[in-house]
DRENROTI-73223 format. One record per residue (C-alpha): residue in three letters; x, y, z. Coordinates in steps of 0.05 Angstrom, whole numbers, plus 5000, padded with zeros to 4 digits. Layout:
ALAXYZ ...
This chain:
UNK500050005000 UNK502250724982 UNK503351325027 UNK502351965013 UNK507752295055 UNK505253055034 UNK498352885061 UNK496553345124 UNK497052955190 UNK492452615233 UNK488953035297 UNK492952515339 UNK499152775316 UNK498053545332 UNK494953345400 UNK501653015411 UNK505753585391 UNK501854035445 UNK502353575495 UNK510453615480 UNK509754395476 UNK506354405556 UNK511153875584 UNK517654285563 UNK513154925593 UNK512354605652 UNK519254365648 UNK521555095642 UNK517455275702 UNK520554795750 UNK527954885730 UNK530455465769 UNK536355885753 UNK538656005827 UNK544155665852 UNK543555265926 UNK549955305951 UNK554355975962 UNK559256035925 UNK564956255983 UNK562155636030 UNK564255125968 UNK570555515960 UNK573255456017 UNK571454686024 UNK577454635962 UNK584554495982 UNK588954765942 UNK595754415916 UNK601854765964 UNK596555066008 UNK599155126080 UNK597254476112 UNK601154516180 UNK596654666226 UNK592453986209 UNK593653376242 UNK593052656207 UNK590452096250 UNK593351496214 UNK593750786247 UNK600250416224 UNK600549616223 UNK606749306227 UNK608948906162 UNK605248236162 UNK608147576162 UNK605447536082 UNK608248196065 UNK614248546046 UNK616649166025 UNK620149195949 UNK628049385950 UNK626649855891 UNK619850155887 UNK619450085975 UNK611649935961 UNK608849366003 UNK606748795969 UNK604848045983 UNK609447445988 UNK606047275914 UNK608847735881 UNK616847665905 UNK620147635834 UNK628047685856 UNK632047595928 UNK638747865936 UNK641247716008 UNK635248016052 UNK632648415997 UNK626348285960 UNK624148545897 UNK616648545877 UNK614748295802 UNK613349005776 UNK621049245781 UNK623748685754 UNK618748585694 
């Protein structure tokens, strides 16, 4: 069967397109342009690289090295037993510096 594609639309169509015209009015309606949050609060929430940091104080808990760890001769990152690639007296070297 044929269509004639330069014959006027159906009244569904148009009823459609309005309904698309008052959704993106109401859309418009509940989008607001004003911003939340201040501006100077988030700004100062930013740390900035080489800011002065010495009055802070860092809480960190240390573990000792585990008895399935140790720490790489090269790269000094701790790693586990797996992944001991080279030993040279007491030191170990992890897979990563030696690949």
């Amino acid at each position: 069967m044929a269509t004639d594609y330069d014959a006027p639309r159906k009244q569904e169509d148009d009823n459609n397109e309005e309904s698309i015209e008052e959704l993106n009015a109401h859309r418009s309606e509940m989008q607001s342009g004003a911003v939340d949050e201040d501006e100077n609060a988030a700004a100062e929430s930013f740390e900035l690289p080489g800011a002065d940091l010495s009055n802070e104080e860092l809480n960190v808990v240390v573990l000792p090295a585990q008895d399935d760890e140790f720490t790489c001769a090269s790269c000094f990152l701790v790693r586990h037993r797996s992944q001991v690639a080279r030993q040279d007296g007491n030191l170990l070297y992890c897979i990563e510096c030696e690949g």
